[in-house]
C-alpha positions in Angstrom: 0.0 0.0 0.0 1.6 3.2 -1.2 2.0 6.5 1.1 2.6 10.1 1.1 5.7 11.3 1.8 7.5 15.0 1.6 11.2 14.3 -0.5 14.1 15.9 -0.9 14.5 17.1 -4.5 17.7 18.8 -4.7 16.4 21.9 -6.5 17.9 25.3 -5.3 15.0 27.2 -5.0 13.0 27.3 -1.8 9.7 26.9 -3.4 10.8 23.4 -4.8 12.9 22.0 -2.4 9.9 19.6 -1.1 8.1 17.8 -3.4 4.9 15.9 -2.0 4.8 12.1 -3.9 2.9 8.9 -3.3 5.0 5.5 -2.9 5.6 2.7 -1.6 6.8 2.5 2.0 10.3 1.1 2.6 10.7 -2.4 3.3 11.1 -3.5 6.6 14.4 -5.2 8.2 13.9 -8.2 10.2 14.9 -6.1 13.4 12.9 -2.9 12.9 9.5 -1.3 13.3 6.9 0.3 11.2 5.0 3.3 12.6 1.9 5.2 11.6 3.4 8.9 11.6 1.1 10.9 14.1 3.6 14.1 14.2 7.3 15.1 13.6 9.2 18.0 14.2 11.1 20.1 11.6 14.5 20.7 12.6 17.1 22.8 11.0 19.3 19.9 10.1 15.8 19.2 7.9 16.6 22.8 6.5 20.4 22.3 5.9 19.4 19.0 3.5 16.5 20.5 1.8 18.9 23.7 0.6 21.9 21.5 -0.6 24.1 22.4 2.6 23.7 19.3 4.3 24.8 16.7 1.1 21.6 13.8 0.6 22.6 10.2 1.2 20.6 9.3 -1.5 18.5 10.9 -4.0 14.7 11.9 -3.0 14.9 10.8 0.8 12.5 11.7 3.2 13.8 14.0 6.1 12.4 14.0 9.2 13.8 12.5 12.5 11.5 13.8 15.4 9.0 11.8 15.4 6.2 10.3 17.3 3.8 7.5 16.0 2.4 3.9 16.7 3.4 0.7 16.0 1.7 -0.9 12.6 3.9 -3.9 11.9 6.8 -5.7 14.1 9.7 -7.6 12.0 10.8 -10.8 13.0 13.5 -10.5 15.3 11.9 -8.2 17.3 10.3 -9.3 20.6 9.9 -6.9 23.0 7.7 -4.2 21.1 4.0 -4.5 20.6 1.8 -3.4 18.5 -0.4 0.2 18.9 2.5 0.9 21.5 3.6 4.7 21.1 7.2 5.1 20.2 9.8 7.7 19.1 12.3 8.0 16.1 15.7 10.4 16.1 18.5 11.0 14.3 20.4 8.2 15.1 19.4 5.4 13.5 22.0 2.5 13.3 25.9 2.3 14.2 28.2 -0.4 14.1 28.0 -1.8 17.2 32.0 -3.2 16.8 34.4 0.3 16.0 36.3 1.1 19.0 34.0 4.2 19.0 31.0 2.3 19.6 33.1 -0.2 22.1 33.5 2.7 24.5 30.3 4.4 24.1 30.7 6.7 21.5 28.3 5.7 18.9 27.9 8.9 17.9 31.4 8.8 16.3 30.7 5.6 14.8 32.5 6.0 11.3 29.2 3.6 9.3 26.6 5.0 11.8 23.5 5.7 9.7 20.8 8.8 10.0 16.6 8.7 10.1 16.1 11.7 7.4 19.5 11.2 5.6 21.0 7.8 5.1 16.7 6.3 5.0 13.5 7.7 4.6 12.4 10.1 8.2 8.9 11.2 9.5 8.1 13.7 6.6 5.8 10.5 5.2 2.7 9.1 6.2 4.9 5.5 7.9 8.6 5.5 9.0 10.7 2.6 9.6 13.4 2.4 12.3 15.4 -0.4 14.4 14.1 -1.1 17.2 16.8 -1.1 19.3 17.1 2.3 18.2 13.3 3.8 19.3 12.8 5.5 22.1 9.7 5.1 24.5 7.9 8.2 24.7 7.3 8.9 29.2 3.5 9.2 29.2 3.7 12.5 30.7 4.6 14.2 27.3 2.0 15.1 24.7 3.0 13.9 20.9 3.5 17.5 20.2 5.4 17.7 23.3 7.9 14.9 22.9 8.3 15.7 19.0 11.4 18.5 19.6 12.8 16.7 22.5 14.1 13.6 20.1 16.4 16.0 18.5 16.4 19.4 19.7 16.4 18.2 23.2 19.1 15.3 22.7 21.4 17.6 21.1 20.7 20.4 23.0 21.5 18.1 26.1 24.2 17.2 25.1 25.7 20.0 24.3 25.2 21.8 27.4 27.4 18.9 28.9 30.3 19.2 26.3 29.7 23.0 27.2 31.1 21.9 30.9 29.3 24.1 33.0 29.5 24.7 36.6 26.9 24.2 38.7 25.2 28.0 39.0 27.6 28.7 36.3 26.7 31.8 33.7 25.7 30.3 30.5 25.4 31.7 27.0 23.4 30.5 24.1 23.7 32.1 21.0 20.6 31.8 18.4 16.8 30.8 20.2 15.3 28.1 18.2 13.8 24.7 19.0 16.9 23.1 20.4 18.0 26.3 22.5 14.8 27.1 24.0 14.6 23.4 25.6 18.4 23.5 26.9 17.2 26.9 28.3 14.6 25.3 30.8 17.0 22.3 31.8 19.8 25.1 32.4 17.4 27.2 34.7 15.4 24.5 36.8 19.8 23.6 37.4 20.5 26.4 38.8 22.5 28.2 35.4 22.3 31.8 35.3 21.0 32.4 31.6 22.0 34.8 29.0 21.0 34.9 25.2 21.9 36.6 22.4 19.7 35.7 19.2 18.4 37.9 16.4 14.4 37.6 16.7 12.5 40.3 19.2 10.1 36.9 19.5 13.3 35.1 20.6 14.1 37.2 23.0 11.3 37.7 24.3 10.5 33.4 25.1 13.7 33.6 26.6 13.3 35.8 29.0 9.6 34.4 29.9 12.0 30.9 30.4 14.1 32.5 32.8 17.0 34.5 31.1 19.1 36.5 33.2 19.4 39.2 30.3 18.9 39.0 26.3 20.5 41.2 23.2 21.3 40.2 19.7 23.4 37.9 18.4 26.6 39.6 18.4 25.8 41.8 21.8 28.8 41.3 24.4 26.5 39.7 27.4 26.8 42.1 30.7 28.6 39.5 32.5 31.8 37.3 31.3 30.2 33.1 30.7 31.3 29.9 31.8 29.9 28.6 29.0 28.5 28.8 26.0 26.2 26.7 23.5 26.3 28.2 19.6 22.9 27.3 18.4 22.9 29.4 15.7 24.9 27.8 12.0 26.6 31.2 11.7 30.4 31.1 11.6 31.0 34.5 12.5 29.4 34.4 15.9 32.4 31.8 17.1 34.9 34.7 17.9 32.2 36.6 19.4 31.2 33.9 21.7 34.5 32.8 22.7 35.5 36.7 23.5 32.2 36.5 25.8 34.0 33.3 27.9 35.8 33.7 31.5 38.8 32.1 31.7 38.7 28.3 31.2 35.5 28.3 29.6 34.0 26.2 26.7 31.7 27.0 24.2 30.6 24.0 22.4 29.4 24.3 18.4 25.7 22.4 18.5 24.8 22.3 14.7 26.1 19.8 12.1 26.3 22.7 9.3 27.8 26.2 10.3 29.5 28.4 8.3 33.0 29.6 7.6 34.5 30.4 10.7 36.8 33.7 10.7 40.7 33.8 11.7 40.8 33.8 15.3 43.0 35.5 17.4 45.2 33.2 19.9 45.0 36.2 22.9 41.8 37.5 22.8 40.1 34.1 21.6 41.6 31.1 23.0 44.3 31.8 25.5 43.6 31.4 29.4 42.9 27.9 28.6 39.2 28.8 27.0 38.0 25.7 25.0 36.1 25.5 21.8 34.5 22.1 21.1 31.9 20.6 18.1 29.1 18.4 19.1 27.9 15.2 16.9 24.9 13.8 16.8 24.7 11.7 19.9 24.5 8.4 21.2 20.8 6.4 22.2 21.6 7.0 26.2 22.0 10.8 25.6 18.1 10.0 24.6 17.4 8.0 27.5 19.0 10.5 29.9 17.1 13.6 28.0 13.4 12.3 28.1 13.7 11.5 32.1 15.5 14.8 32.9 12.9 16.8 31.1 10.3 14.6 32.7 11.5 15.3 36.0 12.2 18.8 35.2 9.0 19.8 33.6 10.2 20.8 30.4 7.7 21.7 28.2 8.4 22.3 24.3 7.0 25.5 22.5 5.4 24.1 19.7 4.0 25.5 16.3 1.9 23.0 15.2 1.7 22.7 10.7 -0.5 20.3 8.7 1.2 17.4 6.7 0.5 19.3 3.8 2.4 22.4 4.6 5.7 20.8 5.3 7.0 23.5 2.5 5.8 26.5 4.6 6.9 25.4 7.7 10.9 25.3 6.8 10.2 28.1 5.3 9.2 29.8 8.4 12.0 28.6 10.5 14.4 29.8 7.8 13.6 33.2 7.6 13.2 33.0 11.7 9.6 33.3 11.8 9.0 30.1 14.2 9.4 30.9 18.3 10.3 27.4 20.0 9.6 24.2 17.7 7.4 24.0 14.5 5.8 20.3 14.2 3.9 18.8 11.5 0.7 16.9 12.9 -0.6 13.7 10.7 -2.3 11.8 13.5 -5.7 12.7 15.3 -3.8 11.8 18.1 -1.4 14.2 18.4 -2.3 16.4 21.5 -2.7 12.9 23.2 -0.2 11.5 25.7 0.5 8.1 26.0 -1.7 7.3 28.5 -4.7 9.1 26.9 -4.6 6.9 24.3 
């Protein structure tokens, strides 16, 4: 039975950079799981491989890798997943499981891991596939809507605030307020951070400081107080100097997006010296998942969400590229979607 799915078409121009098309599913793998879509989340790494910056895996691919839905068919190996149960789908979605990368716990460097949304099709389509071994189990306290941005914006944003190394009531920076800052933001605060942001959008700034900021300004302001650490959101090269000029001595700011742009010389004295520490962040491994979803469950993170029909998958990267979405923008496809788990 064929589906709907939003592809990839590697035209330049924004209008046609998503086509909609009807086809067949992908097979499934012995070990994986078939869901019915009921929302997914539009993140900016969706962006970067729609406009050519991020190269496609393979030609016509669905993105998508936020995404929420229930359990339609169970391949063979797999035992412990039933159907109609609610699962989610992230970036990740296979590694090795043998490199000396994924031996020590950093699957995220694994040099064959594979990508929902790049590598195989993601949750821009009407069914998604994904190992099961790789799916995450959505806590029933989160609404689909909800848990959508926290399987990529929250998992990365989580991990970079801990590459990011910051002391407990340390001063953190975050530079650029989308979907993935604006949930670090929330985790930072109920720990204690002191919060500063610098970000272009008024609307930005304005969420941040109703989460808790300690000050806001744009994204190259100076911040009134020297950071700890800082988290560059934002895929915009020229900010690095500017961030790590805004660090105290032995501070880190950690680089959270898998596209950024050229970076300028940087100057050893007023950049990097007095031990200050700048550090890239890449994708992340299935327990930086685990650990994410029962933080924010115990922290009552909540998601700002923009919700977008299926059918305007097209509008809504084209909101969050010309910085018109505050929080996360979410396509809905199930009549479930403001439904937790337990609602169900």
């Amino acid at each position: 039975m064929s589906h709907r799915a939003w592809v990839v078409t590697g035209e330049a121009s924004p209008q046609h950079r998503l086509a909609l098309v009807e086809r067949e599913p992908p097979a499934l793998a012995p070990d994986e799981v078939r869901l019915q879509v009921d929302v997914c989340g539009v993140c900016r790494t969706d962006l970067h491989l729609a406009a050519g910056e991020l190269p496609a895996k393979r030609p016509l691919v669905a993105p998508g890798h936020e995404v929420v839905g229930r359990v339609v068919e169970v391949g063979a190996e797999v035992d412990d997943v039933t159907l109609g149960e609610r699962l989610g789908v992230a970036w990740l979605r296979r590694t090795c499981g043998r490199c000396r990368w994924c031996r020590a716990g950093a699957e995220n460097l694994c040099p064959r891991s594979t990508y929902t949304g790049w590598d195989a099709d993601g949750g821009y389509a009407e069914t998604v596939t994904v190992p099961a071994g790789y799916a995450y189990r959505i806590p029933d306290g989160f609404t689909d809507l909800e848990a959508a941005p926290l399987l990529c914006a929250g998992i990365i944003g989580y991990r970079s605030l801990r590459m990011a190394n910051l002391p407990p009531g340390g001063r953190l920076g975050i530079y650029g307020f989308g979907a993935s800052a604006h949930v670090t933001a929330q985790i930072a605060v109920a720990q204690g951070a002191e919060l500063h942001v610098m970000t272009r959008g008024a609307g930005a700034r304005d969420l941040a400081l109703e989460l808790g900021a300690a000050s806001v300004g744009d994204a190259y302001d100076c911040p009134p107080v020297a950071l700890d650490a800082a988290i560059l959101f934002a895929p915009v090269g020229t900010l690095v100097p500017t961030a790590l000029a805004a660090l105290a001595a032995g501070g880190t700011l950690a680089v959270a997006g898998i596209h950024l742009s050229d970076v300028p010389v940087l100057d050893y004295q007023q950049h990097l010296f007095r031990e200050r520490s700048l550090t890239s962040v890449t994708a992340n491994t299935r327990a930086d998942g685990d650990q994410l979803l029962t933080l924010a469950g115990r922290l009552h993170v909540r998601p700002r969400v923009t919700p977008y029909p299926f059918e305007g998958a097209a509008q809504a990267l084209s909101d969050l590229e010309d910085g018109r979405v505050d929080g996360a923008a979410v396509l809905v496809l199930g009549a479930s979607a403001g439904q937790s788990a337990g609602q169900v």
